[in-house]
PDB file with SEQRES, HELIX, SHEET and CRYST1 records, atoms N, CA, C and O in Angstrom:
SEQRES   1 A   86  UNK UNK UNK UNK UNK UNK UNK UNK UNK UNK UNK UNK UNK          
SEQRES   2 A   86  UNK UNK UNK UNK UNK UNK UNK UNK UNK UNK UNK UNK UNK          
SEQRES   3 A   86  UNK UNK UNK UNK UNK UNK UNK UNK UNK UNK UNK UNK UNK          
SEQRES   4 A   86  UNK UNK UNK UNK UNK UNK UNK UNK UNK UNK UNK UNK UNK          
SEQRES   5 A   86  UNK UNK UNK UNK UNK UNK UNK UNK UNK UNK UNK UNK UNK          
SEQRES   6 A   86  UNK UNK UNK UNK UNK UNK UNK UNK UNK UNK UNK UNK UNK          
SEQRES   7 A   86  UNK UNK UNK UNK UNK UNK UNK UNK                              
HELIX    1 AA1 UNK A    2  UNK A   35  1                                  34    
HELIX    2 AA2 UNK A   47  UNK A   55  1                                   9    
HELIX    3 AA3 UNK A   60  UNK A   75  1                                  16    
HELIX    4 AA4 UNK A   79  UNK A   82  1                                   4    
CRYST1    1.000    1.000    1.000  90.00  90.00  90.00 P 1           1          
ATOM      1  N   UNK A   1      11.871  26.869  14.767  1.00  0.00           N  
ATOM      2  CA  UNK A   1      11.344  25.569  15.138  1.00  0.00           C  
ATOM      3  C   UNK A   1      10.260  25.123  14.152  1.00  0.00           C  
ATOM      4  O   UNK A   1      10.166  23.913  13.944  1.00  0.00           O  
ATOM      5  N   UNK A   2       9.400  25.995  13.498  1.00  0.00           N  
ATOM      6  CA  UNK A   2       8.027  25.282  12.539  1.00  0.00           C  
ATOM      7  C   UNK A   2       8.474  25.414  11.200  1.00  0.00           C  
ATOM      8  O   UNK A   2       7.847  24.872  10.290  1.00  0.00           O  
ATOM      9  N   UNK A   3       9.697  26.213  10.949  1.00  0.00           N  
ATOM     10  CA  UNK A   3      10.565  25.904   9.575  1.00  0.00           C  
ATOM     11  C   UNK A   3      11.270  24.114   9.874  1.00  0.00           C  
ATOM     12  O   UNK A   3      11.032  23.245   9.035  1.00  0.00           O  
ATOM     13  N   UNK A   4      12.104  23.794  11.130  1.00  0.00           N  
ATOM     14  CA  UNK A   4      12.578  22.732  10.899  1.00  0.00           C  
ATOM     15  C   UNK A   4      11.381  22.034  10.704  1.00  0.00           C  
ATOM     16  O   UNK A   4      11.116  21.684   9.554  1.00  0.00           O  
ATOM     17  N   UNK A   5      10.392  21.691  11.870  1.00  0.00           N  
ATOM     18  CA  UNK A   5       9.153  21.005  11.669  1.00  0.00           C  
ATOM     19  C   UNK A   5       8.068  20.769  10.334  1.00  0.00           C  
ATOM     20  O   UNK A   5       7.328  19.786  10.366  1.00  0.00           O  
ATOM     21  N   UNK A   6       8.023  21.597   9.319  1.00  0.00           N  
ATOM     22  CA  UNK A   6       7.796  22.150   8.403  1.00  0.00           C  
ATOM     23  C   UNK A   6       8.849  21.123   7.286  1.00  0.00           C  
ATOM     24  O   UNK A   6       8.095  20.357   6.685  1.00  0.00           O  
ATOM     25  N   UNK A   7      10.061  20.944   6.935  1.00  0.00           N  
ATOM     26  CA  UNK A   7      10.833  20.554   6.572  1.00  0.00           C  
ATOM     27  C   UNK A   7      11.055  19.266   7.119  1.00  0.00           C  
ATOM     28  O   UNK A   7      10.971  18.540   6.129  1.00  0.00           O  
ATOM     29  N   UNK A   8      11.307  18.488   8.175  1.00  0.00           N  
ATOM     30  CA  UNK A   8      10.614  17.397   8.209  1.00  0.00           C  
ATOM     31  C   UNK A   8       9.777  16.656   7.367  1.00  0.00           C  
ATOM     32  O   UNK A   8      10.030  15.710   6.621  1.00  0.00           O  
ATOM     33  N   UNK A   9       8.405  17.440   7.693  1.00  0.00           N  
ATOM     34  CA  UNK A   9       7.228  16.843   7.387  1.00  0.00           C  
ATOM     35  C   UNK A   9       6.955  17.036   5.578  1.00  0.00           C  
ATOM     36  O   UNK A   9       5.875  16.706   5.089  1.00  0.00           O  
ATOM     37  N   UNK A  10       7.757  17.439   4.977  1.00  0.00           N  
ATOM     38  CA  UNK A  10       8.186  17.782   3.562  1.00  0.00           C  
ATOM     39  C   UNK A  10       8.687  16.729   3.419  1.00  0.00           C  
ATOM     40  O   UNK A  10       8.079  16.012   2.625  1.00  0.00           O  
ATOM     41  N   UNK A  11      10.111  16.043   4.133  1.00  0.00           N  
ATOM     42  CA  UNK A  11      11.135  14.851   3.859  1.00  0.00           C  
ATOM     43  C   UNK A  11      10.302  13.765   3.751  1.00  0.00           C  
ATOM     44  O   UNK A  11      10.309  12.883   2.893  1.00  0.00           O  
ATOM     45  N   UNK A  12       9.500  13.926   4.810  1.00  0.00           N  
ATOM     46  CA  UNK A  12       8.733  12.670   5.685  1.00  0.00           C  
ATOM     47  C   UNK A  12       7.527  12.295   4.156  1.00  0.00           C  
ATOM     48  O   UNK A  12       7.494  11.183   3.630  1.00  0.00           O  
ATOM     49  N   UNK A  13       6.844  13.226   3.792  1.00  0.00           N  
ATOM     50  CA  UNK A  13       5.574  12.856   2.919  1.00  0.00           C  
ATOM     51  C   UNK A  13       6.228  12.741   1.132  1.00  0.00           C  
ATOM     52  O   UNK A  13       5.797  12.119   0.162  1.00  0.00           O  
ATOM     53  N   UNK A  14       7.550  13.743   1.325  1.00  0.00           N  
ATOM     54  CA  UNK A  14       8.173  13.627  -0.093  1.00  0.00           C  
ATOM     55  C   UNK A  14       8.658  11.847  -0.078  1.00  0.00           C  
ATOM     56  O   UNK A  14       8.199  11.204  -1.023  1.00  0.00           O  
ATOM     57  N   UNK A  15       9.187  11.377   0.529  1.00  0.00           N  
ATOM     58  CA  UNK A  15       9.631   9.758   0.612  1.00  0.00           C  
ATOM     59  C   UNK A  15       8.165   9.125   0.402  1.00  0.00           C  
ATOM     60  O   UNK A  15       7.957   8.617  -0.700  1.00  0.00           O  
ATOM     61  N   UNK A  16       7.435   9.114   1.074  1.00  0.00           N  
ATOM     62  CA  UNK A  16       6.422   8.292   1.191  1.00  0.00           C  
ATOM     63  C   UNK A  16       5.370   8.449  -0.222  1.00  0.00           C  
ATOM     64  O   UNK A  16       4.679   7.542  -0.685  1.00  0.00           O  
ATOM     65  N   UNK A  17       5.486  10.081  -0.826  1.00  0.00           N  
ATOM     66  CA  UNK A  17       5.019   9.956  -2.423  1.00  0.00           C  
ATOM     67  C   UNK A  17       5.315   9.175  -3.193  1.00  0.00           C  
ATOM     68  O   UNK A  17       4.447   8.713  -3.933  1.00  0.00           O  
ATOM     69  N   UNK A  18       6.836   8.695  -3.297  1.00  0.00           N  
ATOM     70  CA  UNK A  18       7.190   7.898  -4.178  1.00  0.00           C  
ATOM     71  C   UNK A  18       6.867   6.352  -4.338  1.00  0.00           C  
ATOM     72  O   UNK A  18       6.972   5.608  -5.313  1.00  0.00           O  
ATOM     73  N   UNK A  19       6.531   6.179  -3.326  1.00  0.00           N  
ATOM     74  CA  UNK A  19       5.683   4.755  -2.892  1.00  0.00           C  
ATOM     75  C   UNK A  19       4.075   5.413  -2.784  1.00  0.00           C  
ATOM     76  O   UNK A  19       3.299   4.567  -3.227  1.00  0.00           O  
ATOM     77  N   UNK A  20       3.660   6.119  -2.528  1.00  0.00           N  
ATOM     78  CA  UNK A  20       2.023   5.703  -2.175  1.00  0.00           C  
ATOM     79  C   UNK A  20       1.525   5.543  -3.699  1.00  0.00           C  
ATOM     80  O   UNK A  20       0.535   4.812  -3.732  1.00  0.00           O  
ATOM     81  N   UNK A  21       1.820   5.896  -4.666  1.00  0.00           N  
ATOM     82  CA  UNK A  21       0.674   5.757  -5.885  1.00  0.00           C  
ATOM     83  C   UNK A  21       0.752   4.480  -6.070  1.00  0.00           C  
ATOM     84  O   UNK A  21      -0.390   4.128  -6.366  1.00  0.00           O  
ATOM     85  N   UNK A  22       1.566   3.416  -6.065  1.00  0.00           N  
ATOM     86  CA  UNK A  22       1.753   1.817  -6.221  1.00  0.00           C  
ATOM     87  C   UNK A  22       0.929   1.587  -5.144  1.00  0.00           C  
ATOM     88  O   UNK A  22      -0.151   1.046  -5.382  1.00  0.00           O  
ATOM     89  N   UNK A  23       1.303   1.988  -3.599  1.00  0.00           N  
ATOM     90  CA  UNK A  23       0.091   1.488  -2.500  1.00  0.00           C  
ATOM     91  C   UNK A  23      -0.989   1.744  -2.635  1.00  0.00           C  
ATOM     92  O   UNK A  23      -1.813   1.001  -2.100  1.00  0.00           O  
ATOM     93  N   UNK A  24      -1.383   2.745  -3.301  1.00  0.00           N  
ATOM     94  CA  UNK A  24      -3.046   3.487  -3.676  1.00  0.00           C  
ATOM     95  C   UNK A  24      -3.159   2.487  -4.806  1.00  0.00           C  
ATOM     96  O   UNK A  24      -4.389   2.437  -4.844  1.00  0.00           O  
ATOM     97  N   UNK A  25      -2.805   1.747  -5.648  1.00  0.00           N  
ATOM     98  CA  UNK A  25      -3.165   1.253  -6.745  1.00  0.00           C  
ATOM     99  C   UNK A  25      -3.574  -0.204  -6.215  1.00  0.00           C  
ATOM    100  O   UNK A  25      -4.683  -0.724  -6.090  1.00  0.00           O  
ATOM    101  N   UNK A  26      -2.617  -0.554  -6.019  1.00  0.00           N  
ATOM    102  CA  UNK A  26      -2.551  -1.996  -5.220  1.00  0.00           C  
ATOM    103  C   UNK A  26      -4.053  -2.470  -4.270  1.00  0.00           C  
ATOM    104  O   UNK A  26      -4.951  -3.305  -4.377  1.00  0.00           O  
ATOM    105  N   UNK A  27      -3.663  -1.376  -3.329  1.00  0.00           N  
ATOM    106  CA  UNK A  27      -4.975  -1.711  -2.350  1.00  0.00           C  
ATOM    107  C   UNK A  27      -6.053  -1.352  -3.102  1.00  0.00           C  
ATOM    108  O   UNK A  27      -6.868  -2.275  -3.097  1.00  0.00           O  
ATOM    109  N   UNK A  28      -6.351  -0.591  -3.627  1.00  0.00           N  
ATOM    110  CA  UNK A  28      -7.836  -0.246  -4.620  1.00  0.00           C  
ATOM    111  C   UNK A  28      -8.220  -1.749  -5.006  1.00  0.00           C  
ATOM    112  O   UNK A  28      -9.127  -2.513  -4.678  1.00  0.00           O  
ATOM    113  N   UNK A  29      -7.059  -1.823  -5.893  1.00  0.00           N  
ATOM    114  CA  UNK A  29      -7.585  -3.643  -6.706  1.00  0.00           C  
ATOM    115  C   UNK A  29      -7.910  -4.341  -5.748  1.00  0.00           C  
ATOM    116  O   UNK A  29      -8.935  -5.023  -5.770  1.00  0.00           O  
ATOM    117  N   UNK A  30      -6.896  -4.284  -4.486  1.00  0.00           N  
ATOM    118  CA  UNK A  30      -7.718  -5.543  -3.490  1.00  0.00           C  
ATOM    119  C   UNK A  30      -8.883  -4.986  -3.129  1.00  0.00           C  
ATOM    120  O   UNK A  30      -9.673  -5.891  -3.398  1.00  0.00           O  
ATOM    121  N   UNK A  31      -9.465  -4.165  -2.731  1.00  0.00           N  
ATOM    122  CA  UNK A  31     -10.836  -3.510  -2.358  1.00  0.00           C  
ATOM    123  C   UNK A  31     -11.644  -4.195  -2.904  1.00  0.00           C  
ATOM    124  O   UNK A  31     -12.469  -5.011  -2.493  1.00  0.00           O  
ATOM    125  N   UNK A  32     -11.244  -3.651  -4.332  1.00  0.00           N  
ATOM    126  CA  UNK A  32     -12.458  -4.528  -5.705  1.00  0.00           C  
ATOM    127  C   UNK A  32     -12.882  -5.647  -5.734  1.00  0.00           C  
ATOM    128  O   UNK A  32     -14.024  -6.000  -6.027  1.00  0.00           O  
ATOM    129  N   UNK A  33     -11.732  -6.473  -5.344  1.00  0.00           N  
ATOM    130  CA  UNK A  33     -11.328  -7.917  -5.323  1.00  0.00           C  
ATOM    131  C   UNK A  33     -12.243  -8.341  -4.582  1.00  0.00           C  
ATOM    132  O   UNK A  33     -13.199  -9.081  -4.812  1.00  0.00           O  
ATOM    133  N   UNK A  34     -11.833  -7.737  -3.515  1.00  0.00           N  
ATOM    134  CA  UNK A  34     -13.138  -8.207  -1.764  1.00  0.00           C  
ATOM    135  C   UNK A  34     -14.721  -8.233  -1.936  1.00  0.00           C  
ATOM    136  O   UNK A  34     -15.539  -9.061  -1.534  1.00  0.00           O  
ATOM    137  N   UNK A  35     -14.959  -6.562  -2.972  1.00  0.00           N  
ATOM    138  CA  UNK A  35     -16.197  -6.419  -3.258  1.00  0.00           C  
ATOM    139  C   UNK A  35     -16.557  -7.693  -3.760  1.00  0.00           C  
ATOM    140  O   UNK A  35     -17.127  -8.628  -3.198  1.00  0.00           O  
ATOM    141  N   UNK A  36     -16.038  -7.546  -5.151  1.00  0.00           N  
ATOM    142  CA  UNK A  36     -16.909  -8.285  -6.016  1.00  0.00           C  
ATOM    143  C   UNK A  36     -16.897  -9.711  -5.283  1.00  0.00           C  
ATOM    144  O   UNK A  36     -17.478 -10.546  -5.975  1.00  0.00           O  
ATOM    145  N   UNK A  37     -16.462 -10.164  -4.229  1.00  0.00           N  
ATOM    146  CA  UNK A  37     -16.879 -11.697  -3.746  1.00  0.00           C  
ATOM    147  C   UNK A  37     -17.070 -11.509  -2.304  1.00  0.00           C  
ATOM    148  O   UNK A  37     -16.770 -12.146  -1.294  1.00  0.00           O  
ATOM    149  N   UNK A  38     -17.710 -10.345  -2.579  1.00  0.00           N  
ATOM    150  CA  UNK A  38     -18.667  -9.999  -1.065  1.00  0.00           C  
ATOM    151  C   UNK A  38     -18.120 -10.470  -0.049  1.00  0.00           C  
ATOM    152  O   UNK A  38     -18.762 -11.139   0.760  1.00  0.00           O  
ATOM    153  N   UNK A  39     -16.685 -10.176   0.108  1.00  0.00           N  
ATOM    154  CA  UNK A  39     -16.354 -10.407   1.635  1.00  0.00           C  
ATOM    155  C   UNK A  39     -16.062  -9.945   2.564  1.00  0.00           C  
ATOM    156  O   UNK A  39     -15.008  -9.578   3.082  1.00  0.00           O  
ATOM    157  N   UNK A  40     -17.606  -9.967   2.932  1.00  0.00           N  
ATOM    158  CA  UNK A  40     -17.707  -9.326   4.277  1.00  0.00           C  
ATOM    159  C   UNK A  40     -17.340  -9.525   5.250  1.00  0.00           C  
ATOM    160  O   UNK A  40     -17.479  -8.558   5.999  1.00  0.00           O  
ATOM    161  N   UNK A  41     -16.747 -10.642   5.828  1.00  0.00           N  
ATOM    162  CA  UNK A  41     -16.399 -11.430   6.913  1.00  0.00           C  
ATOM    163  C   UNK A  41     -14.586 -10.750   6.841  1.00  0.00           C  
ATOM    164  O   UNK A  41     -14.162 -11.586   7.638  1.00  0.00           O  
ATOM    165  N   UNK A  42     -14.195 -10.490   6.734  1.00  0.00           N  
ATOM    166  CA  UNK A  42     -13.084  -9.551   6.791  1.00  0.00           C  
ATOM    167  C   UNK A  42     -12.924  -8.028   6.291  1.00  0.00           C  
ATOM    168  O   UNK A  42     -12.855  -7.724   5.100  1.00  0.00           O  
ATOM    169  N   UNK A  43     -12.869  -7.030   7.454  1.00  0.00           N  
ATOM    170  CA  UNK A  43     -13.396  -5.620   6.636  1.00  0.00           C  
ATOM    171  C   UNK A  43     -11.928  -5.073   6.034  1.00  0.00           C  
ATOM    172  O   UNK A  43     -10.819  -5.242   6.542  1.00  0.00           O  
ATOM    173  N   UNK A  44     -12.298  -4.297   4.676  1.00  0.00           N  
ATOM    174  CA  UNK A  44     -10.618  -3.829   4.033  1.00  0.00           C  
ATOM    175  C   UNK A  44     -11.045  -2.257   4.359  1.00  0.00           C  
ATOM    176  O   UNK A  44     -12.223  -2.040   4.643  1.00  0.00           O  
ATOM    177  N   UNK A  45     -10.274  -1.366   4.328  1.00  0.00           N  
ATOM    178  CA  UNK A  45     -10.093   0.077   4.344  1.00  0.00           C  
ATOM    179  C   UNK A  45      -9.177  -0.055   3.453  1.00  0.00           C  
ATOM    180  O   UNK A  45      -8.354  -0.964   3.561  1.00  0.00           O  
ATOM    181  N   UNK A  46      -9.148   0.788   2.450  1.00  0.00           N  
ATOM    182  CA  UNK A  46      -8.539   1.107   1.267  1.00  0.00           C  
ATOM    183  C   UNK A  46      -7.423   2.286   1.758  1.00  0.00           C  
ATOM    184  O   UNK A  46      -6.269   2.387   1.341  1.00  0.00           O  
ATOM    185  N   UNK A  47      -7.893   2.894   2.464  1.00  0.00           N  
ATOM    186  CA  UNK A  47      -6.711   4.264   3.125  1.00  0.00           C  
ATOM    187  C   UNK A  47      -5.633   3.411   4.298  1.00  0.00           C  
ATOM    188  O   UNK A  47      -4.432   3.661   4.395  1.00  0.00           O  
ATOM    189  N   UNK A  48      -6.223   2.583   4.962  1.00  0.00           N  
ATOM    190  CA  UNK A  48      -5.599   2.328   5.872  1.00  0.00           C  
ATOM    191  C   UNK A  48      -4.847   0.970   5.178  1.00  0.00           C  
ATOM    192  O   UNK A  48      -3.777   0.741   5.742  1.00  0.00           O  
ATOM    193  N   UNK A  49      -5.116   0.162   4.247  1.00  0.00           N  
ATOM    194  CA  UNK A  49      -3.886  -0.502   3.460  1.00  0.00           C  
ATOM    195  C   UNK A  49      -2.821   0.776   2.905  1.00  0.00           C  
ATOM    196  O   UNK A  49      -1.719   0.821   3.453  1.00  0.00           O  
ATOM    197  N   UNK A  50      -3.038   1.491   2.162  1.00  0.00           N  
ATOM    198  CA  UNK A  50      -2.335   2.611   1.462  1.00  0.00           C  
ATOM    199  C   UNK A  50      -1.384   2.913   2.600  1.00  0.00           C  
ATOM    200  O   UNK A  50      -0.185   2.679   2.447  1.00  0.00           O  
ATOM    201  N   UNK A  51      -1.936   3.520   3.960  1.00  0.00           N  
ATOM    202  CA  UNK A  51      -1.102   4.132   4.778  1.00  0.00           C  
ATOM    203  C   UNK A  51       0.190   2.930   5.470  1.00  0.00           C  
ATOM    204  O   UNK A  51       1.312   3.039   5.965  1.00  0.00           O  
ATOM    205  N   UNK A  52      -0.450   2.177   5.251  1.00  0.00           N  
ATOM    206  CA  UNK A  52       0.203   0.682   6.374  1.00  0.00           C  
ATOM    207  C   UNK A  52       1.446   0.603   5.361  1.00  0.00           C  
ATOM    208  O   UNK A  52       2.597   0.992   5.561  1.00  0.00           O  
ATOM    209  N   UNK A  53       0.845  -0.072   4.093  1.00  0.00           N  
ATOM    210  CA  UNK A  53       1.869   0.079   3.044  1.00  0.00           C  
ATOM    211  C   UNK A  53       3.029   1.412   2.607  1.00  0.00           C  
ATOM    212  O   UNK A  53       4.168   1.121   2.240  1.00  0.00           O  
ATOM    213  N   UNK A  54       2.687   2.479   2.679  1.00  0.00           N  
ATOM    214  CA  UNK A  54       3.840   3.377   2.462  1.00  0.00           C  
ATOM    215  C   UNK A  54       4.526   3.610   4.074  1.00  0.00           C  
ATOM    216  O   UNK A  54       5.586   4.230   3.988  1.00  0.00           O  
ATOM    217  N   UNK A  55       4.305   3.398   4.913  1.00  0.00           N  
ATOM    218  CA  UNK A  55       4.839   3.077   6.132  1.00  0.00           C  
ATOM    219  C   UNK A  55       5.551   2.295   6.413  1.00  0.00           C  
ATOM    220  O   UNK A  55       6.520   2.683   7.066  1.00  0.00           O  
ATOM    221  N   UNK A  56       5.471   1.005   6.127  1.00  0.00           N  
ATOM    222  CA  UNK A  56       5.642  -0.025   5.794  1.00  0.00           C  
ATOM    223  C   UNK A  56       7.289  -0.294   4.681  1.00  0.00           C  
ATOM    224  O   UNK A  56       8.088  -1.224   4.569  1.00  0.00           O  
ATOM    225  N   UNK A  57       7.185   0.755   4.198  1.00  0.00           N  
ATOM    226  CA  UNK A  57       7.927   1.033   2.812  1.00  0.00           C  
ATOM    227  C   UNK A  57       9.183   1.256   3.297  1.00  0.00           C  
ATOM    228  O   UNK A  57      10.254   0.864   2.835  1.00  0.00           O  
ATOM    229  N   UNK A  58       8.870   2.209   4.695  1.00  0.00           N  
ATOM    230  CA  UNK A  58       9.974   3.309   5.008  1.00  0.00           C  
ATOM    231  C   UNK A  58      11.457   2.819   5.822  1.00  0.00           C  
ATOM    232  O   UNK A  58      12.366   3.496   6.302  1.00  0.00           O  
ATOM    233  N   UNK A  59      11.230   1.248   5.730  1.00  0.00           N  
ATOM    234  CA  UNK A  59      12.046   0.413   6.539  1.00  0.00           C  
ATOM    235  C   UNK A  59      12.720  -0.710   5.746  1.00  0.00           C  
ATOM    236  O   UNK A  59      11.930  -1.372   5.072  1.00  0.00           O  
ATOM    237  N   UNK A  60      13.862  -1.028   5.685  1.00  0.00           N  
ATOM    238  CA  UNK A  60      14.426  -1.981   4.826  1.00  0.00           C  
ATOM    239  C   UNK A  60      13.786  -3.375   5.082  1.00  0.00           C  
ATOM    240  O   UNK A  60      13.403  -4.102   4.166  1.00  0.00           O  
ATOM    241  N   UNK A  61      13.732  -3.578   5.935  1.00  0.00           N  
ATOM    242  CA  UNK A  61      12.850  -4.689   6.004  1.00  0.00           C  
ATOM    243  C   UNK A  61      11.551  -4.848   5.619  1.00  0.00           C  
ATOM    244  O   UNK A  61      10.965  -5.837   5.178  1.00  0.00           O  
ATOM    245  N   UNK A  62      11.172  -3.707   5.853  1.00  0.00           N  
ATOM    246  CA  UNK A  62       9.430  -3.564   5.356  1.00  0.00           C  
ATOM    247  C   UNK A  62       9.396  -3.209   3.670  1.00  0.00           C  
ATOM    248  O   UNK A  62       8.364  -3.411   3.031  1.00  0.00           O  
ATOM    249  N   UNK A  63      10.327  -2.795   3.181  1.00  0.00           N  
ATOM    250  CA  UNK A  63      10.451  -2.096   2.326  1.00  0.00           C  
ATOM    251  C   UNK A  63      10.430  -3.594   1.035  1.00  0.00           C  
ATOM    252  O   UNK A  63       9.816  -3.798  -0.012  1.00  0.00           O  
ATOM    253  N   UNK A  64      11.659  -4.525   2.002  1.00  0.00           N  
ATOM    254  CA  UNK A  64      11.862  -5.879   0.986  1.00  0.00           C  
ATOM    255  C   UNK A  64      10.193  -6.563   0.920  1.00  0.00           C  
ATOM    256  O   UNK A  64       9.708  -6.844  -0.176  1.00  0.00           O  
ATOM    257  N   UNK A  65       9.500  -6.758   2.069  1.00  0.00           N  
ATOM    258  CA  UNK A  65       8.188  -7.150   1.949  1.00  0.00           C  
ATOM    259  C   UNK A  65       6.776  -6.829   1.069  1.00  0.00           C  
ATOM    260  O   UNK A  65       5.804  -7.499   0.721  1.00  0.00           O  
ATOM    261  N   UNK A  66       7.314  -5.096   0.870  1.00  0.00           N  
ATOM    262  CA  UNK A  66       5.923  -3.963   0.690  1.00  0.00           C  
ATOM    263  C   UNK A  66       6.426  -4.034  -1.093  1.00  0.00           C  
ATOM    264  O   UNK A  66       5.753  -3.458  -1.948  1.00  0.00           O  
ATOM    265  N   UNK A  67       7.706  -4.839  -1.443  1.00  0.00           N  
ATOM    266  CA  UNK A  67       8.140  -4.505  -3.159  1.00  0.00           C  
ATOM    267  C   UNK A  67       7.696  -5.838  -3.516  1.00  0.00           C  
ATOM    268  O   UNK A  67       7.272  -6.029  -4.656  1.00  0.00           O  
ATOM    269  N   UNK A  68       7.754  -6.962  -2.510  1.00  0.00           N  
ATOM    270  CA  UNK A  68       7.353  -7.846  -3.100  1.00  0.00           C  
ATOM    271  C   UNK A  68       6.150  -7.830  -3.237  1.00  0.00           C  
ATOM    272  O   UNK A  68       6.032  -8.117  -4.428  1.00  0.00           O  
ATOM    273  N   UNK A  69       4.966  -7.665  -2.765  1.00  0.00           N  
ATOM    274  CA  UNK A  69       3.953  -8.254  -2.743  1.00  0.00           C  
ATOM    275  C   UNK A  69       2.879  -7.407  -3.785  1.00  0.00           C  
ATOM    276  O   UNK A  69       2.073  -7.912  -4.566  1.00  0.00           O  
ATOM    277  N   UNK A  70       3.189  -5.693  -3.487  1.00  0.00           N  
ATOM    278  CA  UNK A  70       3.749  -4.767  -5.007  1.00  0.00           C  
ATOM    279  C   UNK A  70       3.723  -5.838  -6.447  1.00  0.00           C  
ATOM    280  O   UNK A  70       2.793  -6.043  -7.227  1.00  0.00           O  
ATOM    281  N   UNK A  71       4.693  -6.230  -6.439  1.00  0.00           N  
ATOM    282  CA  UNK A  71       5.282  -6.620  -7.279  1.00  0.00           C  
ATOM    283  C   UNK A  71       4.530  -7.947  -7.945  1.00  0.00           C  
ATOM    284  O   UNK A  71       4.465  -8.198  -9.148  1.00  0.00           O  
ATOM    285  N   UNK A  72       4.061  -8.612  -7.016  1.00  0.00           N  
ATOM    286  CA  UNK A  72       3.243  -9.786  -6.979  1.00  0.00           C  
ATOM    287  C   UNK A  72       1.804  -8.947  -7.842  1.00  0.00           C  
ATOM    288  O   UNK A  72       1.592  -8.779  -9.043  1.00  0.00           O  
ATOM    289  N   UNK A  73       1.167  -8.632  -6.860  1.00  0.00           N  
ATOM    290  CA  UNK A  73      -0.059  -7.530  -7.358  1.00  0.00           C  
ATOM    291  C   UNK A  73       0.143  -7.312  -8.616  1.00  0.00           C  
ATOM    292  O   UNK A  73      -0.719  -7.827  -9.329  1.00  0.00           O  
ATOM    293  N   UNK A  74       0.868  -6.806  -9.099  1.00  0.00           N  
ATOM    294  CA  UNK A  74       1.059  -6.103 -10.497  1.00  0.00           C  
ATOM    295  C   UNK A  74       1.149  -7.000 -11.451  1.00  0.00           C  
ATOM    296  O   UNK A  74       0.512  -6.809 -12.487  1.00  0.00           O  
ATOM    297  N   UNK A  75       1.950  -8.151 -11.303  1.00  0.00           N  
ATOM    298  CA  UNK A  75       1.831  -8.964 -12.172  1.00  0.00           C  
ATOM    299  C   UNK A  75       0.224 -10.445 -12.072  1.00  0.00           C  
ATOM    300  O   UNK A  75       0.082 -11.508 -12.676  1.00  0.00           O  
ATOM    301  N   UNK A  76      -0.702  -9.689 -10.959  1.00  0.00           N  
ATOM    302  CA  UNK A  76      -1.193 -10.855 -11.500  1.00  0.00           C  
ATOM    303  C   UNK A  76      -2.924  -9.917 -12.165  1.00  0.00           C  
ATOM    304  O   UNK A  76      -3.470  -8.814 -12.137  1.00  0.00           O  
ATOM    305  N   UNK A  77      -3.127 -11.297 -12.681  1.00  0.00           N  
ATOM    306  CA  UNK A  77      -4.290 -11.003 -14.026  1.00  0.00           C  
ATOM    307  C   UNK A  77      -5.586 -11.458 -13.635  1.00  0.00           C  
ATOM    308  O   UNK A  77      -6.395 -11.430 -14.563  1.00  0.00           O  
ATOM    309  N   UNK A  78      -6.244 -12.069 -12.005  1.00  0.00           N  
ATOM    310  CA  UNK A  78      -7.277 -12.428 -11.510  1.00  0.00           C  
ATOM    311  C   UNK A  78      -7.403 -11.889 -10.344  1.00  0.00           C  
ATOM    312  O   UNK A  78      -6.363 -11.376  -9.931  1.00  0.00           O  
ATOM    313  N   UNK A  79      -8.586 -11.795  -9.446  1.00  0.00           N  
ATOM    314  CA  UNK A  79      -8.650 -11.555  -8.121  1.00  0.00           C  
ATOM    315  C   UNK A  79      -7.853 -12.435  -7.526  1.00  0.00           C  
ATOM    316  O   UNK A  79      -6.942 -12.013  -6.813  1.00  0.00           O  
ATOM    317  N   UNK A  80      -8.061 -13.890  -7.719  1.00  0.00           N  
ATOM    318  CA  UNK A  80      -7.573 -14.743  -6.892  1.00  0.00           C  
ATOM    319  C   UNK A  80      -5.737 -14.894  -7.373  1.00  0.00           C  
ATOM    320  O   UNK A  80      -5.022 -15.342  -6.477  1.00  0.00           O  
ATOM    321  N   UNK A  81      -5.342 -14.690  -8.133  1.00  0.00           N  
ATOM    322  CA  UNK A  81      -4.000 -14.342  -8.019  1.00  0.00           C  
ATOM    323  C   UNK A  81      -3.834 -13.461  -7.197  1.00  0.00           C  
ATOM    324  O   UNK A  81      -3.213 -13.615  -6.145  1.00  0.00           O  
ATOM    325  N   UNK A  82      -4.546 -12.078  -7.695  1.00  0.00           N  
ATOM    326  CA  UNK A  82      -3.872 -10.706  -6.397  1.00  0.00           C  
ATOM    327  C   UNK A  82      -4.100 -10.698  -5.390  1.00  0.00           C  
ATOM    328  O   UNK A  82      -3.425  -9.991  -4.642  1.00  0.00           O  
ATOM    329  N   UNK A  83      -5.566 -11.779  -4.696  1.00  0.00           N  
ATOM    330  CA  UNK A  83      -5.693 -11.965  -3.433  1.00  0.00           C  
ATOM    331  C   UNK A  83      -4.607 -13.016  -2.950  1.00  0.00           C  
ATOM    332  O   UNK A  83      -4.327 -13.102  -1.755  1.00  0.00           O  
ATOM    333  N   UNK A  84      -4.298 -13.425  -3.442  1.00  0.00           N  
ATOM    334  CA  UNK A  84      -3.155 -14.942  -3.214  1.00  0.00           C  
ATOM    335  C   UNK A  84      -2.063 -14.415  -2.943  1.00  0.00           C  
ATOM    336  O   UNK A  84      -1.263 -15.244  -2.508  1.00  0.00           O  
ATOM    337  N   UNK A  85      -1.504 -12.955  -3.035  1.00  0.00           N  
ATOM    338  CA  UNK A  85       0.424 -12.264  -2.932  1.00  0.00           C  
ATOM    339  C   UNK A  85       0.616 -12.451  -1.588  1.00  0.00           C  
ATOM    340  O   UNK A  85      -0.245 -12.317  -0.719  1.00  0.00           O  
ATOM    341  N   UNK A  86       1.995 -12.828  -1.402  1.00  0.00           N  
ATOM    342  CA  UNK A  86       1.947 -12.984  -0.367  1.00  0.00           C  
ATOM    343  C   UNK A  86       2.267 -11.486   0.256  1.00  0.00           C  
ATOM    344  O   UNK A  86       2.288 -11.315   1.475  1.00  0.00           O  
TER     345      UNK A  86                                                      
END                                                                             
């Protein structure tokens, strides 16, 4: 039983590696983003975007949402572009 369980939780975090370094990257920049224009009036967690996002990932539907906005992020060159993805 803690070999299958064990193996699982191998499947489960091996999938979700392949997406979290883009979600760890992504949300960092928005972090920054927030800092540097002090906005405080909405709080970010940097772990808990990361986690939402590779979670997020693990579903075709979520998955079409979590590449776009990925994808958005990456290509843009200001805060207010990368705060702007949808």
């Amino acid at each position: 039983m803690m070999r299958m369980l064990a193996f699982i939780g191998l499947v489960v975090f091996g999938c979700a590696d392949k997406q979290l370094p883009r979600c760890k990257e992504v949300c960092d920049r928005e972090a920054e983003c927030r800092e540097e224009r002090g906005d405080e009036q909405s709080p970010f967690d940097r772990r808990e975007c990361t986690a939402d996002c590779t979670n997020l990932s693990r579903d075709r539907e979520g998955k079409q949402l979590v590449e776009s906005h990925l994808d958005c992020a990456e290509r843009a060159t200001s805060c207010d572009a990368l705060l702007a993805c949808p």
